[in-house]
N, C-alpha and C positions, 0 to 999 in steps of 0.2 A: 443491650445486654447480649453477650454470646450465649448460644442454645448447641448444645451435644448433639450432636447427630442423629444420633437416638433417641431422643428425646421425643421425636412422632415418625413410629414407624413406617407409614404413611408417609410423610415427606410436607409439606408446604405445596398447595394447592393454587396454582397461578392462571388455573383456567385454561391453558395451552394445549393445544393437541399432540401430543412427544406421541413422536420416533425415535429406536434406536438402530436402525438400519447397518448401519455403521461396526456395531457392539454384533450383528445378526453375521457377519462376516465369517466369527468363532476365535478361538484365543490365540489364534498364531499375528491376527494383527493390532492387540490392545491386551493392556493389561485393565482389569475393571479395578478402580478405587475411589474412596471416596476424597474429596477437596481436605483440606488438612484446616482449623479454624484458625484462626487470628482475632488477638486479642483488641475488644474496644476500637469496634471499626466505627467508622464516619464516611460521609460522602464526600467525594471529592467534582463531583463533574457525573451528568445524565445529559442521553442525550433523546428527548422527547419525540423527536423523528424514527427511532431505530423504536420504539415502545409502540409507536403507532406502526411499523413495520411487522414485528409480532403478535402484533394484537394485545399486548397489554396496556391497562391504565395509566395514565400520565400519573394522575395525581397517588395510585398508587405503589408507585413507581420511588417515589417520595419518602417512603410508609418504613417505619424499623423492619419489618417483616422483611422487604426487598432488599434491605442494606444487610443484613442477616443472611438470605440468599444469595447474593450477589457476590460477597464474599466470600464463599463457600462454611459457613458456619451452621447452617440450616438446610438439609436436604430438602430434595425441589420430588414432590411427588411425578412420576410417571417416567424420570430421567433411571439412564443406568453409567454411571460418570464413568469415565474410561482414560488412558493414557492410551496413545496411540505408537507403535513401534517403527519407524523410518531409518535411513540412512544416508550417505551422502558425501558429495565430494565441498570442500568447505578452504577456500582459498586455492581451486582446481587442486587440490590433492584430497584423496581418498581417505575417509573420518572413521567410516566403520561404522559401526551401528550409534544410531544418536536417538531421537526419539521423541513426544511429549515431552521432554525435560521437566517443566514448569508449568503446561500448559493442561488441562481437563476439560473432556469435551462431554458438557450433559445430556447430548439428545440434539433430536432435530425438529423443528417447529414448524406446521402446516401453516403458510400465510400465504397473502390474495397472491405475493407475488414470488410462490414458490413453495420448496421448503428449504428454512434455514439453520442452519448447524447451531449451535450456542457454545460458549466456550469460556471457561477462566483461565485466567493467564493470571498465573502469582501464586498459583490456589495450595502450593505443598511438594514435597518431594514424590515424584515417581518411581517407579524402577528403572528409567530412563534418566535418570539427573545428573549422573556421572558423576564429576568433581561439584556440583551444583547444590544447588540450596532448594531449589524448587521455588523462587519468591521471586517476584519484580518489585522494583523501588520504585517512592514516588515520581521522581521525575521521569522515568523512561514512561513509565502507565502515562501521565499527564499528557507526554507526546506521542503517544501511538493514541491515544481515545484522541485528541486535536487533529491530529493528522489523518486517520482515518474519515473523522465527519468533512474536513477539509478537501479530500480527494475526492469524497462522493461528491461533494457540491461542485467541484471541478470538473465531471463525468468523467473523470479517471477511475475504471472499475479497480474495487476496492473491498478488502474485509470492512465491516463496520464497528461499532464501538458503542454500545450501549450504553455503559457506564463505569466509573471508577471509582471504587473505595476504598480507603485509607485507613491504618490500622497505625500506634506506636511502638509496633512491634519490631526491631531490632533485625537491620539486614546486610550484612559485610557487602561493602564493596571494593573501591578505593582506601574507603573511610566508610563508620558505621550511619545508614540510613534507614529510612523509613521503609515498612511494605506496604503495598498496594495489589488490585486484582483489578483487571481489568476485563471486562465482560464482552468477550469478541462476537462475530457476529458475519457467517458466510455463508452461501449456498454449501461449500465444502471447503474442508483444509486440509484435503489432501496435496500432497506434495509429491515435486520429481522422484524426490528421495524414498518414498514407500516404495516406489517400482524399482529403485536402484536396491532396496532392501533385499528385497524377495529375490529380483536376478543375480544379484551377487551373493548367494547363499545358495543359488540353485533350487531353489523352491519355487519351481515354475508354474506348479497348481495353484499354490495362494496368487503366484503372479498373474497367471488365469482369470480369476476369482477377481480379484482388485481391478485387470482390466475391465471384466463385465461388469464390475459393478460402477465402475465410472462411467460408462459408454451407455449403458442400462439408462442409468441417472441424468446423466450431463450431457450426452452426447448419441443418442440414439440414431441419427443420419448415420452414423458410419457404418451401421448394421448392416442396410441396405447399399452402403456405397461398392460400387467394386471393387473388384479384388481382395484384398486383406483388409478387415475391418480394424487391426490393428496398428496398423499403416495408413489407415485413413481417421484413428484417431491420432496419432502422433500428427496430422498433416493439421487437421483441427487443432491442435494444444499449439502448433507451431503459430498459426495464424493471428489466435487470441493474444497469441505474448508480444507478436511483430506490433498489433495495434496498442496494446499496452504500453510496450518501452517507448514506440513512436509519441504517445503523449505523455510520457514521463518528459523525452527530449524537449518536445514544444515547450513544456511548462517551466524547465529548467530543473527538473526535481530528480535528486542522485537519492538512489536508494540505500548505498554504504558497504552493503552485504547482501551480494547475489550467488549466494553459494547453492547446491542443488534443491537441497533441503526449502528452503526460502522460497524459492518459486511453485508458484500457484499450478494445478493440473486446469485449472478456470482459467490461468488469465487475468487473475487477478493479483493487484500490491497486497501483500501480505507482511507480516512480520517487525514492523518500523522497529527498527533500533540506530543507526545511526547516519539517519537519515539528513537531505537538506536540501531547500530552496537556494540555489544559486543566490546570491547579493551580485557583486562585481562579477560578467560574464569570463570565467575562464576555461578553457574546453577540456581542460587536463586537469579540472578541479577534483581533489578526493575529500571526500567528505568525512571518512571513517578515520579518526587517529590509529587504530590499528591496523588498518590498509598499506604498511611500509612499504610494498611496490606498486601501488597505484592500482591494481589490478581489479578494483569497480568505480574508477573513475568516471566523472560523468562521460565522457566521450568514448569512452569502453565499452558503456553497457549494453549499446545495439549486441555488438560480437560475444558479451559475456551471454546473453540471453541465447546468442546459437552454439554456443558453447557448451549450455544448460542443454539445450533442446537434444544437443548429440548427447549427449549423456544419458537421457531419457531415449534416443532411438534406441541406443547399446542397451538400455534397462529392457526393451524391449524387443528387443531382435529375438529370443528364443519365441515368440509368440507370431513370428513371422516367417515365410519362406526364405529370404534371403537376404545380404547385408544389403542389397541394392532396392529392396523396400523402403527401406528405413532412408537411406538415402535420398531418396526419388521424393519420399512425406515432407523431409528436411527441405529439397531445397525452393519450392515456394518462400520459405522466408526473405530468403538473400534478397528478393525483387518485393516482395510484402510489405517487407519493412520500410526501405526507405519511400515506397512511395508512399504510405502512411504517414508519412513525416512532411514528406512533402505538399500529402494533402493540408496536414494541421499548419504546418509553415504558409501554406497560401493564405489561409483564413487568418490566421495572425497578421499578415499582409494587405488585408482584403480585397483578395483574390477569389473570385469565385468558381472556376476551372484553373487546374494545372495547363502549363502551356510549354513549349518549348523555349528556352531562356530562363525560365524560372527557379530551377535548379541553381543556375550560376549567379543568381541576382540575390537569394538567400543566401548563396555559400561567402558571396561579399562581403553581404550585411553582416554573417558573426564573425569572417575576421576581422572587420572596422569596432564592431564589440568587444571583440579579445582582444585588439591590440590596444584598444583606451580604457580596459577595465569596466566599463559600462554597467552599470545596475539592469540585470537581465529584467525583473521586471516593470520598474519602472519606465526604460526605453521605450515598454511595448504598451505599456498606459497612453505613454505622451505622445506616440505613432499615431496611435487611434485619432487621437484628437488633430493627428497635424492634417488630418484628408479636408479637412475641413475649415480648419484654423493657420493661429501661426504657428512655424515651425521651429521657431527660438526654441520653446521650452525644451524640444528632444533636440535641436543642434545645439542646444549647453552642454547637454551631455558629452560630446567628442570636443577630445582636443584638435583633431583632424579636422578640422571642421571643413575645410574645402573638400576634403573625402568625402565624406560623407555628403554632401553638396551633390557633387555629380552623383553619389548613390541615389539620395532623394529622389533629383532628377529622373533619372530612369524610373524608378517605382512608378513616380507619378504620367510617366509617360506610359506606365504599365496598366494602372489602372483604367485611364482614360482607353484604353482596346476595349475592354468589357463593354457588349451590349449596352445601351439604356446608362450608362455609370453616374449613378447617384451619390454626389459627396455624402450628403448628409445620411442616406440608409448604410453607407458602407461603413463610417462610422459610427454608426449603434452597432452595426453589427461585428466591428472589431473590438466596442467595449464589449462587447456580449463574451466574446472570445478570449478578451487578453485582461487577465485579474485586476482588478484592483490590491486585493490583499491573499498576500497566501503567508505560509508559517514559516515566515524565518526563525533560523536560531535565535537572534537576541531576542524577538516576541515570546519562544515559550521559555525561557529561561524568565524572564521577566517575570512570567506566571507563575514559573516552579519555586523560583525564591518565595515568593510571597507566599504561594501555597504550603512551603515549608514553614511558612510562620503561623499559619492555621489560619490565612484569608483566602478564598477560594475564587473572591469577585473577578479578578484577572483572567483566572479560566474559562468562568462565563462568556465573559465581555470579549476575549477572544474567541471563544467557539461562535459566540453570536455572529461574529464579524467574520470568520470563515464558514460560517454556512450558508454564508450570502457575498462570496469576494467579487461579484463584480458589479456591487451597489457599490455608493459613495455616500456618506450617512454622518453626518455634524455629527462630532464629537469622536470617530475614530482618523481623523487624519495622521494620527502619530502614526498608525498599523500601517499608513502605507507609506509611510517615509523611508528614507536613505537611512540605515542601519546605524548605528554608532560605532565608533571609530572601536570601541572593544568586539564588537560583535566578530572579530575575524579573530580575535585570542582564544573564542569556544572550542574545545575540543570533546567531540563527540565518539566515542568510541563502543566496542561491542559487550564490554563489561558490564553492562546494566542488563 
């Protein structure tokens, strides 16, 4: 049963220790309001690791009270909900002021390992919603709480995803859908785009302000670092993002939409909307149907990511002595990044040191991938197992097969350099590395149909099996098979 707002002045008492740090900034960076309700919610998806992260009760977690809260239908004692105001460049062209559109940030939660932001997503219109409704639909919610708990399990730093619930409340998209809220969950969600807000308006006080209070918060070494501490947190924001995209790349995982706004001041995957796990390895794959010139391809995103990052030095150059600060923080990336890559590319190899050759032995192996279409992760399943076994199952995979032959060969001549090389510890330790199961398209669609039909077990049964992708567990072998031949007619786009 939905409850008014008002209904206890006071709010719903979750035992939480809230902050509003954030709200403490003053009104030029949020608008304060409260979540907008939704009619005759239901659960759709919790996720009981992120409840033990907070320190809330599992089993109350469960309870009508939380599905009421969660939704934004019941105010949450000790929060002060707020829309927050950013701006940004959005297909490298310049959007203007954009903002919280859809999203309400309640406070912030003291837990063992930190403090964590809270947030709904779907919760109502802002003053930031533009042409927007302020609501998410079931299936985008479905795959961002999926893919969030999915990336943690992957040590891909990540917002997290509490929980999702489902209302039959009426939400244009395409075609008329369902709404949903989605209960996010980050140390912070602040964005490039706050800092491009404030500098592109000339408001270098608040920009000030925003700075210290990220650097305060998130990044206190730059205080003390030499020189410009504002130049030594850009060099910081640089770093986090090189190791991030570097294990989007290992993983095969295109994000869709890396516009400024989108990217994390942490470092962290934020935002999933039209996201994906490579199937067949193509390096020029775009995942996003509104992407019409390619331009967050997956083999793009290294350079979109320093593309972001100058965008952010520009946001911040007024807080610096000169353009050649800003410059100087930027370019550790250029050499950060790929060796990050290179590191994760080893262990997917089971390489234990980078080595000289190693570069060019990698860059082989994806063109032999790209040029036979190759199931990116599957390849790197059946790798693991070839150190040790036969090699049939991964040379099925190419139709090149005497290519790939002499590839093998060298690997395994690679391997055998490493001190002590232990077949069998190297592959545990490439399954440890290389999934079993991540979240393809046709898996959450799978989900979302049926979850449109008011079954939710799918969801489950897939979150179960992405919070553990590199077990192997009787009774999910479908999650890790070769895709269905529909699975490539999905179109994923930023409309949800």
């Amino acid at each position: 049963m939905n409850r008014p707002l008002d209904e206890m002045a006071a709010g719903l008492d979750l035992g939480l220790n809230w902050h509003n740090r954030f709200a403490a900034l003053g009104d030029a960076f949020s608008t304060r309001l409260q979540p907008t309700p939704l009619p005759s919610p239901h659960w759709v998806g919790t996720s009981p690791a992120v409840a033990d992260l907070l320190g809330l009760d599992r089993e109350w977690l469960a309870s009508p009270a939380a599905l009421d809260a969660f939704t934004g239908n019941l105010a949450i004692a000790g929060t002060q909900p707020l829309a927050s105001v950013y701006s940004g460049h959005q297909f490298g062209h310049w959007a203007g002021q954009l903002g919280d559109g859809r999203a309400i940030l309640l406070g912030e939660v003291d837990t063992a390992n930190g403090p964590q932001e809270v947030q709904l997503k779907g919760a109502g219109l802002t003053p930031y919603s533009r042409m927007g409704d302020g609501r998410a639909v079931l299936r985008s919610s479905i795959r961002e709480f999926l893919c969030s708990e999915a990336m943690h399990a992957l040590g891909i730093p990540t917002s997290r995803a509490l929980c999702v619930t489902g209302s039959p409340g009426p939400v244009r998209r395409e075609e008329i859908e369902t709404a949903a809220v989605v209960t996010r969950v980050a140390p912070s969600f602040i964005r490039f785009g706050h800092f491009e807000h404030f500098s592109h308006h000339g408001l270098h006080d608040e920009l000030r302000v925003l700075a210290d209070f990220v650097i305060d918060r998130h990044y206190p070494a730059c205080r003390q670092a030499p020189g410009n501490p504002y130049a030594a947190l850009l060099e910081a924001v640089s770093a986090r993002t090189a190791e991030m995209v570097a294990q989007w790349q290992a993983v095969g995982f295109c994000h869709g939409v890396m516009n400024t706004d989108n990217m994390s001041i942490l470092g962290l995957t934020i935002d999933y909307g039209p996201f994906q796990f490579l199937d067949a390895f193509n390096p020029g794959h775009i995942c996003n149907h509104s992407d019409t010139g390619g331009r967050y391809a997956y083999n793009r995103q290294p350079n979109i990511a320093y593309w972001n990052l100058f965008a952010l030095g520009q946001a911040l150059l007024p807080l610096m002595d000169d353009q050649q600060q800003a410059l100087d923080a930027l370019e550790p990336y250029k050499a950060l990044m790929p060796a990050a890559l290179q590191r994760r590319m080893n262990a997917k190899l089971g390489l234990a040191q980078v080595q000289a050759g190693d570069a060019e032995l990698t860059e082989s192996l994806m063109k032999l991938l790209a040029a036979d279409a190759v199931d990116f992760t599957i390849f790197w399943r059946r790798l693991s197992r070839a150190v040790g076994g036969a090699p049939e199952p991964v040379r099925d995979l190419f139709l090149q097969r005497e290519a790939f032959d002499a590839w093998a060969l060298r690997w395994r001549e690679r391997l055998h350099t490493q001190p002590g090389f232990d077949a069998e510890a190297t592959q545990a330790q490439m399954l440890r590395t290389n999934p079993n199961v991540v979240l393809r398209n046709h898996l959450g669609e799978v989900a979302i149909q049926r979850a449109r039909q008011g079954d939710f077990s799918e969801v489950a049964r897939l979150q179960s099996a992405l919070e553990h992708p590199f077990e192997e567990v009787a009774g999910q072998e479908d999650l890790a098979a070769f895709p269905p031949a529909w699975a490539s007619q999905i179109e994923i786009s930023c409309s949800s």
